[in-house]
C-alpha positions, 0 to 999 in steps of 0.5 A: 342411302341408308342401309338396312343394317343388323348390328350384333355384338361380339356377346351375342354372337353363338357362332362366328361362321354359319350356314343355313337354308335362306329366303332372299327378301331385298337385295340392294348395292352399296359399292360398284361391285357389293351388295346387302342383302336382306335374307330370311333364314330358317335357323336366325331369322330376319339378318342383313348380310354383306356380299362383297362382289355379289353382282359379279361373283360367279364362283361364290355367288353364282349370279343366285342373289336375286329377290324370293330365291332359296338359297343355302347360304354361309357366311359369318360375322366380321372380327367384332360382331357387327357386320354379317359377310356372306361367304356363299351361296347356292340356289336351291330353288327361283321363281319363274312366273313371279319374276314376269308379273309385276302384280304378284312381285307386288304381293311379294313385297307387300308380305316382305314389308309385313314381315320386316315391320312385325320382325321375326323372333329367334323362336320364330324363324323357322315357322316365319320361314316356312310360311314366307316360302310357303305364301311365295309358292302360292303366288308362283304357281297359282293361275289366279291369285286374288287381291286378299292373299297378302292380307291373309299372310299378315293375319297368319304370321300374327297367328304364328306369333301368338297375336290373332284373335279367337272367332270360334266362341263368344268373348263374352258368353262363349257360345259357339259361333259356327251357327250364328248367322252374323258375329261381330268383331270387337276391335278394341278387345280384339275377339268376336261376340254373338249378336246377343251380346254386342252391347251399344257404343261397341266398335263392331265390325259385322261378319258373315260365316264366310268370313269366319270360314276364310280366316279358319283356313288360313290359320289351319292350312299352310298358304300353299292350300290357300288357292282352295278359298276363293271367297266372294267379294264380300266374304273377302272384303270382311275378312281383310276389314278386320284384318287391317283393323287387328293389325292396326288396333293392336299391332299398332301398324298400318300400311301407307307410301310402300311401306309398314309404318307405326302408329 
């Protein structure tokens, strides 16, 4: 099996030993003893870091390794920068409900796998790992979570990077939208546009206010207030439409066998 590893140099190691604040994304076993785990960390990012005796260490790990614990961790890079050791860890805060259900451990991954196949820049960390906590929050203590919320955390997490399209005004006239009763999506450019100004031959997608009011809360509000959405079936369904189409288009991503691939 081939592990998910972080290579990083001597030259582009700022500290040897570190410790910082960490969300578990996957933990795996590559000895009888040892485990890699992929962590989230709010001042490095995505890093893969080897903890040897992890499944039973008890003094340095105290049995916290597990998928979507908060962790603060320390731990520092082998004598030639290639391999991150954890040292230790402490639990700060686990899931209880989403440990139980499998659907909403399945929503999990779905924004894990997101996350890993976009990739996390240095400038980004923190902001990625608030939103990861923050959408973890929501599917622990929310009493019903709809099918769309994993669609909505990858429309947020290109909108914290700087990729999501503009839905307020017209690419092409620049009216706003707020009164229009149907916008179009223009895939190929990646903006909306009035009925006005879809011309034939456009790749369109049609969206109602609704949609347009779901997809400005979530770039508005942290994932923890999105349990207030509750859009219909149809508002929910164009919303996630041109999510995967954006995505797709220009992210160059689509999700098939598990995972996020490119295309």
């Amino acid at each position: 099996m081939l592990l998910p590893l972080c290579f990083c140099p001597v030259r582009d190691v700022v500290m040897q030993q570190w410790t910082d604040d960490a969300l578990v994304l996957r933990v795996g076993k590559f000895r009888e003893a040892d485990l890699w785990v992929r962590l989230l960390a709010r001042e490095r990012g995505l890093v893969t870091a080897f903890a040897f005796g992890g499944s039973r260490s008890r003094r340095r790990f105290t049995g916290c390794l597990d998928a979507f614990n908060v962790l603060r961790v320390s731990a520092g890079y082998s004598r030639d920068g290639r391999f991150l050791n954890m040292h230790e860890a402490t639990l700060l805060a686990g899931p209880e409900r989403l440990r139980r259900d499998w659907r909403r451990q399945g929503m999990a991954a779905n924004c894990v796998r997101f996350m890993e196949a976009m990739g996390v820049p240095p400038d980004n960390a923190g902001a990625s790992f608030l939103l990861m906590r923050g959408m973890l929050g929501l599917l622990e203590r929310e009493e019903s979570v709809p099918s769309v919320m994993p669609v909505l955390f990858r429309f947020r997490l290109a909108a914290e990077q700087g990729y999501a399209p503009e839905l307020h005004v017209c690419a092409r006239c620049g009216r706003e939208l707020a009164a229009e009763p149907k916008v179009h999506f223009l895939v190929g450019e990646g903006a909306a546009c009035c009925s006005s100004c879809r011309r034939p031959g456009d790749m369109s997608l049609a969206l109602d206010q609704e949609a347009l009011d779901v997809l400005g809360k979530v770039k508005e509000y942290s994932p923890e207030s999105w349990g207030m959405l509750n859009p219909s079936p149809e508002g929910a369904r164009q919303a996630a439409r041109l999510i995967d189409a954006f995505v797709r288009y220009h992210l160059g991503l689509e999700w098939g066998n598990g995972r996020f691939k490119s295309i």
